[in-house]
C-alpha positions as CSV (number, residue, x, y, z in Angstrom):
1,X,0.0,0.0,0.0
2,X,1.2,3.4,-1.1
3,X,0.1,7.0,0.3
4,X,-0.2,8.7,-3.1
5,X,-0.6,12.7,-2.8
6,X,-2.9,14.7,-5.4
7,X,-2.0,18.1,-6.0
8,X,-5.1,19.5,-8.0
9,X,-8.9,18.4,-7.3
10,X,-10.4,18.9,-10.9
11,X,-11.8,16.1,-13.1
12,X,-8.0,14.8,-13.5
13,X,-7.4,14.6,-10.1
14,X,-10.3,13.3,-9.1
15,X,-10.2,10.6,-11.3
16,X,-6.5,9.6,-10.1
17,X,-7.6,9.9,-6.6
18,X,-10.5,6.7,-7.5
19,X,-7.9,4.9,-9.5
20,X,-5.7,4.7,-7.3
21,X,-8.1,4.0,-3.9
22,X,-9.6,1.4,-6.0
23,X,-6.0,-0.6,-6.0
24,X,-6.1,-0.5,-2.2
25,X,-3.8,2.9,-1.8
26,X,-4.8,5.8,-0.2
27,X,-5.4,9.4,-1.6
28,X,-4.9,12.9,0.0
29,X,-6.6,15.2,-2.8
30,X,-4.8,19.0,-1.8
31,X,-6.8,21.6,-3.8
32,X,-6.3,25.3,-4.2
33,X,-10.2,26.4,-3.3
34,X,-12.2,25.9,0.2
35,X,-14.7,24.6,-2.3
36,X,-14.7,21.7,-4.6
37,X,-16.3,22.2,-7.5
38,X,-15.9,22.6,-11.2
39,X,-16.9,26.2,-13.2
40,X,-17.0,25.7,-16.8
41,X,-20.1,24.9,-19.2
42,X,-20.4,21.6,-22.0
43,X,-18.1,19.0,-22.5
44,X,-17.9,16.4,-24.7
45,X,-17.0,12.6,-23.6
46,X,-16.2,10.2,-26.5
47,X,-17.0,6.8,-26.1
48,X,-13.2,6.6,-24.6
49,X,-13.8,8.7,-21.8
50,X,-16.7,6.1,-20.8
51,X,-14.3,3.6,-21.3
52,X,-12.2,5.4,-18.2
53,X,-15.2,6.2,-16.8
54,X,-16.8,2.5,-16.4
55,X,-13.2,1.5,-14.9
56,X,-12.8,3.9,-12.4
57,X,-16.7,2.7,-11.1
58,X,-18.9,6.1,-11.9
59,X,-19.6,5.4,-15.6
60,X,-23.6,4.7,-14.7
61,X,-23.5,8.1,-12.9
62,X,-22.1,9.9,-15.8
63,X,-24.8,8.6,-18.2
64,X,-27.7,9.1,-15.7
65,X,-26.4,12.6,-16.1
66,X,-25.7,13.3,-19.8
67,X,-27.2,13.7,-22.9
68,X,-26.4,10.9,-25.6
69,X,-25.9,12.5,-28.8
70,X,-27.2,11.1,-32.0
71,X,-24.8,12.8,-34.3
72,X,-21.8,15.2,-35.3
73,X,-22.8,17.8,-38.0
74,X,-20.1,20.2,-39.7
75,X,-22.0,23.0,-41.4
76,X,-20.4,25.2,-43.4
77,X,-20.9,28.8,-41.0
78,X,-21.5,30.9,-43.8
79,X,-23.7,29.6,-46.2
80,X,-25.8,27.5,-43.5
81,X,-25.0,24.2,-45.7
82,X,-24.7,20.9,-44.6
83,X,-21.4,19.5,-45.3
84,X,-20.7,16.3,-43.0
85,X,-22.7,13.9,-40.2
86,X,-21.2,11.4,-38.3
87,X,-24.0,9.1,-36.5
88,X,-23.5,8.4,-33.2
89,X,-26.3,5.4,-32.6
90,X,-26.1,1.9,-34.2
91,X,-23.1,1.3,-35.9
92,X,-21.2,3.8,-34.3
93,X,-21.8,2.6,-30.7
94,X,-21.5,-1.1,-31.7
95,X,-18.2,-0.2,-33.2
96,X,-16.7,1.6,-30.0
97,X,-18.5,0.0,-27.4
98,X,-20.2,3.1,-25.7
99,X,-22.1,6.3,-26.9
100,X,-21.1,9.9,-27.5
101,X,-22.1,12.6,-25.1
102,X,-22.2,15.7,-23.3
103,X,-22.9,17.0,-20.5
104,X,-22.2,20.2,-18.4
105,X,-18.7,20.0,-16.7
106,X,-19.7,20.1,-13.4
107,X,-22.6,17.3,-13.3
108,X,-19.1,15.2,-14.4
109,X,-16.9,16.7,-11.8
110,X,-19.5,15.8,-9.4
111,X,-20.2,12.0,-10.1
112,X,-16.5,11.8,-9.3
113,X,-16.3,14.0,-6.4
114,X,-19.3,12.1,-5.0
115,X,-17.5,8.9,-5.3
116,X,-13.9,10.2,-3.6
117,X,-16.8,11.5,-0.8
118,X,-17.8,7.8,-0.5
119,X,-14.2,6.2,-0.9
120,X,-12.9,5.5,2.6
121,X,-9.3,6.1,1.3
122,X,-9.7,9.2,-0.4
123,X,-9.1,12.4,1.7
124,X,-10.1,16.1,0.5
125,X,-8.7,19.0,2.0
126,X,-9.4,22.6,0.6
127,X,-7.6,25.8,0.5
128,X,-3.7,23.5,0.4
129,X,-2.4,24.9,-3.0
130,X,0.7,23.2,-3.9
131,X,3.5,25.1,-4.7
132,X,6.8,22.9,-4.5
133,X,7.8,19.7,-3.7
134,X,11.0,18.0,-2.4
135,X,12.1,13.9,-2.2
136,X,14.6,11.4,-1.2
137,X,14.4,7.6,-1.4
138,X,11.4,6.8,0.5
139,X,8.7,9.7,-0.2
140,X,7.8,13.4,-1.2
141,X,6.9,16.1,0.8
142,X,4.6,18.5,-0.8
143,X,4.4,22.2,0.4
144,X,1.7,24.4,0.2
145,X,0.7,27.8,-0.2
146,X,0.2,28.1,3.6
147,X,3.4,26.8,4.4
148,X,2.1,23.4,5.3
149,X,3.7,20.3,4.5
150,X,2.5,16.9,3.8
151,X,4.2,13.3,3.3
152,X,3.4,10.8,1.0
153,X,5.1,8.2,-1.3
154,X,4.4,9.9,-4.1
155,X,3.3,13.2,-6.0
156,X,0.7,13.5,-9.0
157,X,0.7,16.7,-10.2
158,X,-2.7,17.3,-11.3
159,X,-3.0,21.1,-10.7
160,X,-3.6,21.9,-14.6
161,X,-2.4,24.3,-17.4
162,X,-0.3,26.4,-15.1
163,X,0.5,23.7,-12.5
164,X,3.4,24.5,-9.8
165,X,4.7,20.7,-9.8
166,X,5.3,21.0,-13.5
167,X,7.3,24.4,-13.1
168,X,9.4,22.5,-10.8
169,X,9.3,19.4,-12.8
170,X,9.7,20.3,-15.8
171,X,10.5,24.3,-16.2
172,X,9.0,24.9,-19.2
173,X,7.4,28.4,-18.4
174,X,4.2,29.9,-19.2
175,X,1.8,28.2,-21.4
176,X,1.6,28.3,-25.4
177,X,-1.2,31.5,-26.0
178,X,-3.3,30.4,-28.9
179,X,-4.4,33.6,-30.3
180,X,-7.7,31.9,-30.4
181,X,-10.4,33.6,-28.2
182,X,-13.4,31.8,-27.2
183,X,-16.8,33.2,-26.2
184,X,-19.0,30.7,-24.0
185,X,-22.8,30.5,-22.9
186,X,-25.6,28.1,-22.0
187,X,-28.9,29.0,-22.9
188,X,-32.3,27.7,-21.2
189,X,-33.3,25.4,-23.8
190,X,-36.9,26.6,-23.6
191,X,-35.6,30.0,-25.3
192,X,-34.5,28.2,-28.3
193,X,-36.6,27.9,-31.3
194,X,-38.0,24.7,-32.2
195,X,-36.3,24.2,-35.1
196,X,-32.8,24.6,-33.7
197,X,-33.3,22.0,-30.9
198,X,-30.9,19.2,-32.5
199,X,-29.6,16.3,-30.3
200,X,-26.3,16.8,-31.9
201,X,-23.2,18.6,-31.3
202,X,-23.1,20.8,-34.4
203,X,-19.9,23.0,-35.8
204,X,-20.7,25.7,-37.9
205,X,-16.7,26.6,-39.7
206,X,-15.8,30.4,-41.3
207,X,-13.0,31.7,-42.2
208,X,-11.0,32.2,-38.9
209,X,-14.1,31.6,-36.7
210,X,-16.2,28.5,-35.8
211,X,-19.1,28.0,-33.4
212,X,-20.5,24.7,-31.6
213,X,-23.4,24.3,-29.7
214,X,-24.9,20.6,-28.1
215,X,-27.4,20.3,-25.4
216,X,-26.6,20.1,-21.8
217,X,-28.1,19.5,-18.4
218,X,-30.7,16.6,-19.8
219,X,-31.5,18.8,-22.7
220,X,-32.8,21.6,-20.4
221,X,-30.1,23.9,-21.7
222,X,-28.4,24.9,-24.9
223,X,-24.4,24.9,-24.7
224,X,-22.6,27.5,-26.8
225,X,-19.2,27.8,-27.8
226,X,-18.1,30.2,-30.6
227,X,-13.9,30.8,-31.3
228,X,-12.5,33.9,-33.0
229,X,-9.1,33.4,-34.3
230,X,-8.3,36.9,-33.7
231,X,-4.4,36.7,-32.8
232,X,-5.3,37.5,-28.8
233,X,-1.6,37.2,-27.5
234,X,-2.8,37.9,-24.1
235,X,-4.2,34.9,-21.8
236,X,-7.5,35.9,-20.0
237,X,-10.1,34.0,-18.6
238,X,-13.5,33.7,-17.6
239,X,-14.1,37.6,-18.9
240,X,-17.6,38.8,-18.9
241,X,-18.6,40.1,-22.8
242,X,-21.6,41.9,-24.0
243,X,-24.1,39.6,-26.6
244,X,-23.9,42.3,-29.3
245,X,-20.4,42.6,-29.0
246,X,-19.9,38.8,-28.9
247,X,-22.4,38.7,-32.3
248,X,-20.5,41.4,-33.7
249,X,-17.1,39.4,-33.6
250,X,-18.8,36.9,-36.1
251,X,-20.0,39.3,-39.2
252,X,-20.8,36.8,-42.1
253,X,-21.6,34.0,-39.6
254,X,-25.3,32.7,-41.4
255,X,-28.7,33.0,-40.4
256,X,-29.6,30.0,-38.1
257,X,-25.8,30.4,-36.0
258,X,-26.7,34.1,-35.8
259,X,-29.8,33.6,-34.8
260,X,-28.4,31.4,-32.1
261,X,-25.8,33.5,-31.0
262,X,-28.1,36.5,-30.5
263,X,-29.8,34.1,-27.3
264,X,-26.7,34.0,-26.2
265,X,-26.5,35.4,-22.6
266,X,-23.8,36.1,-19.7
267,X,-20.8,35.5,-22.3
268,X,-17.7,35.0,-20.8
269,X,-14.4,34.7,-22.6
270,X,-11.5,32.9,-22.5
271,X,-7.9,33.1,-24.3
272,X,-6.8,29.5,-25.2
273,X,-4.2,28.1,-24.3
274,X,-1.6,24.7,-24.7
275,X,1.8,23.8,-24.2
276,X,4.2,21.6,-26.7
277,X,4.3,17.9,-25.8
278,X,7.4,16.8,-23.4
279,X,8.5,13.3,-23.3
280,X,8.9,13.3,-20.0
281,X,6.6,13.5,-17.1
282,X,8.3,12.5,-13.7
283,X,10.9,13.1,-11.7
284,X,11.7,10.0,-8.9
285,X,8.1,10.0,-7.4
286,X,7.1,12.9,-9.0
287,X,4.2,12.4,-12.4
288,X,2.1,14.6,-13.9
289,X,-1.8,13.9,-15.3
290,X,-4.3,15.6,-17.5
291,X,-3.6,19.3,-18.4
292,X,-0.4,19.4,-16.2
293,X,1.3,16.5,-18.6
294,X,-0.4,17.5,-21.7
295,X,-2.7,20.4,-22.2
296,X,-4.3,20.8,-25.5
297,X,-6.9,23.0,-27.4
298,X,-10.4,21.7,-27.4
299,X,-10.8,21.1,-31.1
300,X,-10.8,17.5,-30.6
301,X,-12.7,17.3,-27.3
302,X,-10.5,15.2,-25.8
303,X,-9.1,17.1,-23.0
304,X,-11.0,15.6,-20.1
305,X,-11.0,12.4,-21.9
306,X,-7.3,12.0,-22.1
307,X,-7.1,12.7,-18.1
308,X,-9.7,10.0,-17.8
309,X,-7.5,7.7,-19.5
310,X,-4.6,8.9,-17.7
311,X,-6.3,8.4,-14.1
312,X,-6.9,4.6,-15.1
313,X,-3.5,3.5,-16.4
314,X,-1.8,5.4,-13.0
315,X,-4.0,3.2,-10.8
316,X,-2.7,0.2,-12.9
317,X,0.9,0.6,-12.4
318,X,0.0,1.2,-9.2
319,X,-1.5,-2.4,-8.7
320,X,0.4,-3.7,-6.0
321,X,2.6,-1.1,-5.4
322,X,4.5,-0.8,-2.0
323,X,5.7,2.4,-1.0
324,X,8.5,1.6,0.5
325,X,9.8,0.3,-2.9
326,X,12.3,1.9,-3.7
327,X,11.3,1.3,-7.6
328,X,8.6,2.7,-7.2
329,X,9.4,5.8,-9.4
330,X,9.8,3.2,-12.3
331,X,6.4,2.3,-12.1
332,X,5.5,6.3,-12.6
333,X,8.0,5.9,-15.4
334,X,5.7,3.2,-17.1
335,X,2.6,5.5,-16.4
336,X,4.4,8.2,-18.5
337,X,6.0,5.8,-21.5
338,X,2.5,4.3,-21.5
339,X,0.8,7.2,-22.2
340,X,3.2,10.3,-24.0
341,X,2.3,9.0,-27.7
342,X,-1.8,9.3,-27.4
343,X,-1.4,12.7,-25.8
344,X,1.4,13.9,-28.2
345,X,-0.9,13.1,-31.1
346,X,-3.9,14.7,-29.6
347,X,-2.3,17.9,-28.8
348,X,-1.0,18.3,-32.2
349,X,-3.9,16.9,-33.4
350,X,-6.0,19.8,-31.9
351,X,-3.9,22.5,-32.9
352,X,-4.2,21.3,-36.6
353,X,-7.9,21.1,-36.4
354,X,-8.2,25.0,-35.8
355,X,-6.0,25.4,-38.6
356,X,-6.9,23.2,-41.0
357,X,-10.2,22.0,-40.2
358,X,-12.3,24.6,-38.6
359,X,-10.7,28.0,-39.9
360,X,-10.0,27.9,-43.4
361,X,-11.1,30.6,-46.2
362,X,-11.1,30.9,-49.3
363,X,-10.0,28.5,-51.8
364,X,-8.8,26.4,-48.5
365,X,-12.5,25.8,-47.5
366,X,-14.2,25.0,-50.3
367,X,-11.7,22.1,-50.7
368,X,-12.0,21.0,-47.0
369,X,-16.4,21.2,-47.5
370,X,-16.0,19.1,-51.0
371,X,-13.0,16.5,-49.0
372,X,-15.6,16.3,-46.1
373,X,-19.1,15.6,-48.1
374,X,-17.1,12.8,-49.6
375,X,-16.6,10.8,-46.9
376,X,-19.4,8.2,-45.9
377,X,-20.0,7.2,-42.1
378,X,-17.9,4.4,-42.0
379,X,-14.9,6.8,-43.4
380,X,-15.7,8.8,-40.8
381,X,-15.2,6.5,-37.9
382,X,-12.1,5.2,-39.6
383,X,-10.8,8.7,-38.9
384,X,-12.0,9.0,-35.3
385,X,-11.3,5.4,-34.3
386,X,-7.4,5.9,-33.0
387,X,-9.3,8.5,-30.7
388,X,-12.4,6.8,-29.7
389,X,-12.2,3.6,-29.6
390,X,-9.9,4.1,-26.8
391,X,-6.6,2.3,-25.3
392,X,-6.5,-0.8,-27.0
């Protein structure tokens, strides 16, 4: 049996602290707030992410929760025209073994929390920020923000984009800045025209813009999502934006996404950001999961996924495990030579999607519209299937 400190109580670190209880090791979950919970909007979990999901124990409680999507549609933003649909019933969930859906972040965040809260081995304690770590041969010690220290036999960082155990780990500075802005808002689904109440998750792409929406909250609300590559160079978060000024950021965006922008209320925006992939994620006892390993752009809504994924292969090197080993860094070593090339591909893999996929003009578009409408389903889900079929 190992004590395995968590720095970070999102969805990542949640989901290490059950993987890891779950092989018979305890969990001390330090998080920054006096309040756990999750602030965000929509999310999108791939049939991989319920793969994670069903072996860390809550997948039921996710899908009691979410809203299981019947398809993907790319529209082109400007002239309103369909241009691709992926299915997401029948063949596609008999192919990957689970559905696609979404749900609002924190009715995720709390179907884990709630099962830490039952876990007799996992331990929450707010307002314990962790801002540097030290080790020898037999444990860490991880200091907080309030000078307090605590002992364990190992450290996962899981404190996110900015996380303090990767400055120390691995010194790479300040994340990547996109120069993408994104614009966020959830609607009350009764305020949404009938004929713009899909069960999909639908993409509407313009030259250097896009915009997504997808129910949330058991179809009671209407998620929005619409990105401005506007060359932003400065990171900001959360900032509160006026409708029109939001609707005026998208000019030649076509009727029905205008019309559903206009409902748009309480718009906040954020900056994005990423960092390059890094080979390595640990130091002695010291690994990194979700957005502190390998933080990506959302474009292929797989952020929360891959920390999913990432939670469950931790708790399986972990199977066993004695702390007092003094391998027991090579067994975070495996964690991280298990899991580097999935991430790696996905975080390029988003970048290029805002490039190539979602933001094109021009000449550049119509060839990405008339390469799309060619493919059938089944073309489509050979292109997904390295994502989400999972770990194989």
């Amino acid at each position: 049996m190992a004590n395995i400190i968590i720095a970070g109580a999102g969805i990542g670190g949640l989901a290490a602290a059950i993987s890891v209880a779950r092989q018979g090791h305890s969990a001390t979950v330090l998080e920054r707030s006096d309040v756990f919970g999750e602030v965000g909007a929509g999310i999108q979990l791939g049939p991989n992410a319920f793969h994670a999901l069903d072996r860390l124990g809550v997948g039921d409680a996710v899908r009691e929760r979410a809203v299981l999507i019947d398809e993907l549609r790319f529209m082109d933003g400007v002239s309103g025209r369909k241009i691709a649909v992926m299915p997401l019933t029948g063949a596609y969930r008999t192919r990957f073994g689970n559905p696609y859906a979404v749900v609002h972040r924190g009715e995720l965040y709390h179907a884990l929390l709630d099962a830490c809260r039952a876990h007799p081995r996992v331990t929450l304690l707010g307002g314990n920020y962790v801002v540097r770590y030290a080790q020898d041969a037999t444990g860490v010690t991880a200091v907080t923000c309030t000078g307090r220290e605590f002992h364990g036999h190992a450290l996962i960082g899981a404190d996110g984009i900015r996380s303090q155990v990767r400055c120390q780990l691995v010194g790479d500075g300040s994340p990547r800045v996109s120069g993408h802005t994104i614009y966020r808002s959830v609607v009350p689904m009764r305020l949404v025209p009938e004929e713009l109440r899909w069960n999909a998750v639908t993409l509407w792409a313009g030259p250097k813009w896009h915009f997504v929406h997808y129910p949330i909250s058991g179809g009671r609300c209407l998620n929005l999502a619409a990105t401005r590559d506007d060359a932003a160079t400065e990171a900001v978060a959360g900032v509160l934006v006026d409708t029109d000024d939001v609707v005026s950021e998208f000019p030649d965006v076509g009727d029905a996404a205008r019309r559903l922008l206009g409902l748009g209320q309480d718009w906040r925006a954020w900056v994005l950001c990423d960092r390059d992939p890094v080979a390595g994620w640990t130091d002695g006892r010291v690994a990194l999961l979700g957005d502190a390993a390998h933080p990506m752009l959302q474009y292929a809504a797989q952020g929360a996924c891959m920390a999913l994924e990432d939670a469950v292969l931790l708790g399986e090197v972990l199977d066993g495990a004695d702390g007092g080993d003094p391998g027991f860094g090579d067994r975070l070593e495996k964690y991280n030579a298990g899991r580097r090339d999935r991430t790696s591909r996905t975080q390029l893999v988003a970048r290029a999607m805002g490039k190539h996929l979602y933001h094109p003009a021009g000449e550049a578009a119509r060839a990405r519209n008339e390469l799309l409408s060619s493919l059938s389903a089944e073309d489509l889900y050979d292109k997904v299937d390295w994502l989400h079929a999972g770990v194989r």
